[in-house]
C-alpha positions in Angstrom: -17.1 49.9 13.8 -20.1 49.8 11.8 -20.9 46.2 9.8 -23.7 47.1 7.0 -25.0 44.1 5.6 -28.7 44.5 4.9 -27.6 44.9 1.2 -26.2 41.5 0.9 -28.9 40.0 2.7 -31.8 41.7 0.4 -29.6 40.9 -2.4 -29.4 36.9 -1.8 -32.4 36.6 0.7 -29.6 35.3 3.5 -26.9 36.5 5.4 -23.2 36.5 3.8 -21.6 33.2 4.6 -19.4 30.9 2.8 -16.5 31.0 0.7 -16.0 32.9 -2.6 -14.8 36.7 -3.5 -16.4 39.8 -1.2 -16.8 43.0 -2.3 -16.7 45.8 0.7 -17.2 49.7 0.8 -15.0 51.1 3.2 -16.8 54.4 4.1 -15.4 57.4 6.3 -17.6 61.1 6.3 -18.8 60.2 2.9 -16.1 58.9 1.5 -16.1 55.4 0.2 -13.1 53.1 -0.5 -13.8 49.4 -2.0 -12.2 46.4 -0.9 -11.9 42.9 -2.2 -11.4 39.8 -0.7 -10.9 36.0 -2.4 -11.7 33.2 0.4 -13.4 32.6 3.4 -16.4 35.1 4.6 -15.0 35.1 8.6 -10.8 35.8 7.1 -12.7 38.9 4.5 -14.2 40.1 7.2 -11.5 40.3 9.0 -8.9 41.7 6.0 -11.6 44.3 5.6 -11.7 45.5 9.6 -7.7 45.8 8.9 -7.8 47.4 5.9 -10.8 50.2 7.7 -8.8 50.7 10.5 -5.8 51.5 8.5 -8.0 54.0 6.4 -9.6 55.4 9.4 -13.0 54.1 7.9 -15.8 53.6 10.4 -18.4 52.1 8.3 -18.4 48.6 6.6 -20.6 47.6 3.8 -21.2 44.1 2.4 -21.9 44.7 -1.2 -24.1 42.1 -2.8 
């Protein structure tokens, strides 16, 4: 699976870390889903691998 998070990172000049709420585009031949996540970067992350997989998404971005 594809992570994407070069739009974060030019966004807030550092890689995504931390906690707070994460935004996340979910993408699959052109088609985009969102997904948000409240908490810890590592556990949204994770809930947004799930939630791809169970879409059958294959790209992940990390919206800024």
């Amino acid at each position: 699976m594809d992570i994407d998070r070069t739009q974060f990172e030019f966004s807030h000049g550092r890689l995504p870390r931390g906690e707070g709420s994460w935004a996340f585009m979910l993408g699959r031949n052109g088609a985009w889903t969102q997904f948000w996540f409240n908490g810890k970067f590592g556990d949204a992350l994770a809930a947004a691998k799930r939630e791809a997989r169970s879409v059958g998404a294959t790209s992940i971005v990390v919206q800024p």
